[in-house]
C-alpha positions in Angstrom: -17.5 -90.5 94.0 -17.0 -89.5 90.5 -19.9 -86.8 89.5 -19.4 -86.2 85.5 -22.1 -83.6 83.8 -23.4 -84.3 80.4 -24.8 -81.4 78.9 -25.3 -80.3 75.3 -27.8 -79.1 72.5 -31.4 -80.6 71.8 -30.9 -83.4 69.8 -27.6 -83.9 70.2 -27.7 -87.7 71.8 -27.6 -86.7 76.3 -30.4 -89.0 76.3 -28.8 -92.4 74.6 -25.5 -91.2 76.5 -27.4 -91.4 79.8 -28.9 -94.5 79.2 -25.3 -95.8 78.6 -24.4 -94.7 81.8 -27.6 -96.0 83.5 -26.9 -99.7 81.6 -23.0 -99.4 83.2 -24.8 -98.9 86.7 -24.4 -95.3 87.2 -26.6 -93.4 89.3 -28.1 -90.8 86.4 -29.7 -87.1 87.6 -31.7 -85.5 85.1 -32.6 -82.1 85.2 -35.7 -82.8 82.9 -37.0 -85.2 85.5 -36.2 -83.1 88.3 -38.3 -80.0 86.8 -41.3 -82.4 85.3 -41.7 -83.6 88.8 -41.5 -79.8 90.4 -44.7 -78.9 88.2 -46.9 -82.1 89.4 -50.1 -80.7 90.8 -49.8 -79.0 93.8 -46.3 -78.7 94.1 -45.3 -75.1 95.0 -43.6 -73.9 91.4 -47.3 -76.0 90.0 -48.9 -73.1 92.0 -47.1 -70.3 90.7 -47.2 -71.5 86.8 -51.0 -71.7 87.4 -50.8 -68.0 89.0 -49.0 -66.6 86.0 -50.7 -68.4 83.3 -54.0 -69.4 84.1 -56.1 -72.6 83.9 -55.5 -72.6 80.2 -52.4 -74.9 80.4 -53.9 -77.2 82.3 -54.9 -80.9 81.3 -58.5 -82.5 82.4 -56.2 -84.1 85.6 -55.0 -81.1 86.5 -51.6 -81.7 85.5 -49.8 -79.0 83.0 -49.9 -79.6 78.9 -46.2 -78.7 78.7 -47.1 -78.3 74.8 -49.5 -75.5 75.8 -47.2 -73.7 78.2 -44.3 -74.4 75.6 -46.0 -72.3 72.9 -46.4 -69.7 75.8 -42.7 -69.5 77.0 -40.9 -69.9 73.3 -43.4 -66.6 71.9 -42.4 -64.4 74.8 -39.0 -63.8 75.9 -40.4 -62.4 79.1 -42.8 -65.5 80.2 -39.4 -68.0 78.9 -37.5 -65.9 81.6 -40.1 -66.2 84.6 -40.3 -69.7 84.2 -36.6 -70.6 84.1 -36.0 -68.1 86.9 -38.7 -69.9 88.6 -37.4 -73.3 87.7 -33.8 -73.2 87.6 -33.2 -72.5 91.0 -35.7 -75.5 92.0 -33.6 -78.0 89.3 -30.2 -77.2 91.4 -30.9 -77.1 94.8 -32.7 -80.7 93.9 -29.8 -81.7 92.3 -27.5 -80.5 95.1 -29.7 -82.6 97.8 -29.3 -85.5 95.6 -25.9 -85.5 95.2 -25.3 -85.1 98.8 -27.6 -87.7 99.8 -25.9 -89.9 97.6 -22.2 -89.1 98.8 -23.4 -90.1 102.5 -24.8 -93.2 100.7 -21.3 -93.7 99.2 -22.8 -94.6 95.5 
């Protein structure tokens, strides 16, 4: 199994070159997706967002306004770093799972 990373800037095109990839028939792990579905409602990290931030951030269905906690994180060096060193962590070992899962699947 070849496992290439594409990483880079905002705005600098990972998303087109992904969907290449996806369109050749490559399996494609995103570490946007992965953290967007560790803050669903509920979920553990969910739980301690809510604990730090309050119900401020949340929309009507309980899910979290990213825009909202966004303004949070990128006016306060100190919330930006809780959340990534709440997040991060949660990203790769999701990743590693998935990759291993998919070497036993032979993909």
């Amino acid at each position: 199994m070849l496992l290439v990373a594409l990483t880079g800037s905002i705005a600098t095109g990972k998303t087109v070159v992904a969907a290449v990839f996806k369109e050749l028939g490559c399996y494609v792990l995103s570490s946007d997706t992965i953290a967007h579905e560790l803050i669903l409602p509920q979920n553990p990290a969910w739980k301690k967002i809510i604990s730090r931030f309050g119900n401020k951030i949340l929309n009507q269905d309980q899910t979290i306004n990213r825009n909202k906690l966004g303004n949070l994180i990128f006016s306060n060096k100190e919330e930006r770093q809780f959340l990534n060193s709440l997040l991060h962590p949660l990203v790769m070992e999701r990743k590693i799972k998935l990759i291993q899962s998919l070497k036993k699947k032979k993909i």
